[in-house]
N, C-alpha and C positions, 0 to 999 in steps of 0.2 A: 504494500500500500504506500500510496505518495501523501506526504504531510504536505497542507496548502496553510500559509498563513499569509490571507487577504489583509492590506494596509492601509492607511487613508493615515494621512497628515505630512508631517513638514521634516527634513531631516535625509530620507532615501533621494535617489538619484528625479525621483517624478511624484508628484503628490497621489497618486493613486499605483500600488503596486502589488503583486504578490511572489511570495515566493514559495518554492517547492522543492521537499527536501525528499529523497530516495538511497536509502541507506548511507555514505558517509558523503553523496555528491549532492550540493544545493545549487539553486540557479534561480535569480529573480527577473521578470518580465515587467514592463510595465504597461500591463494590463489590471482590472480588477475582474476578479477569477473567485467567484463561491465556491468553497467545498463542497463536495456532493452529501458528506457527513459532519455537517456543524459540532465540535467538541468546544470550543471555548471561545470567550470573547475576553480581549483582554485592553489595559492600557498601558502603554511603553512610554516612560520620561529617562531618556537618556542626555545628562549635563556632564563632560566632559567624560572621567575614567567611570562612572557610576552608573548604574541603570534601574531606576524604579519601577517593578511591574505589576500590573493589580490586575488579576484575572480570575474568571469563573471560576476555570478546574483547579486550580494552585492558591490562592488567596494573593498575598503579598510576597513580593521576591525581592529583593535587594541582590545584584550582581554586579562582579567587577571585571572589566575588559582592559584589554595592555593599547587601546588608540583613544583618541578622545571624539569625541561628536557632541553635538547636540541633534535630537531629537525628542518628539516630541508624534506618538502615533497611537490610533484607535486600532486594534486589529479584530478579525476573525480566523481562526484555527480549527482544523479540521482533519479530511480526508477526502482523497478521491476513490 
């Protein structure tokens, strides 16, 4: 199965985008692309090395990445 996580906001290379992950290969289009199996809805604030995530299936996530960004994204995660 291909994980889809549909994006909307500010931060990715296009304000609408998704991406799809198939065992250890991911690739994003920018296109916006529903799952065929809706699992989670979540939000992403990423300010520099830090990323705050608050979603359905997980609660609250605090993660830390080795690049900086700002983002700032509503998602949908799923399946095809």
């Amino acid at each position: 199965m291909k994980k889809v996580f549909a994006e909307i906001g500010f931060g990715n290379d296009t304000f609408l985008s998704t991406e799809f992950e198939e065992c250890e290969y991911e690739y994003r289009i920018a296109e916006f692309v529903l799952p065929n199996r809706i699992k989670e809805l979540y939000f992403r604030f990423w300010i520099l090395r830090r990323v705050f995530i608050l979603s359905t299936q997980y609660g609250f996530k605090l993660k830390k990445k080795d690049r900086n960004k700002l983002k700032l994204l509503f998602g949908i995660g799923g399946e095809t």
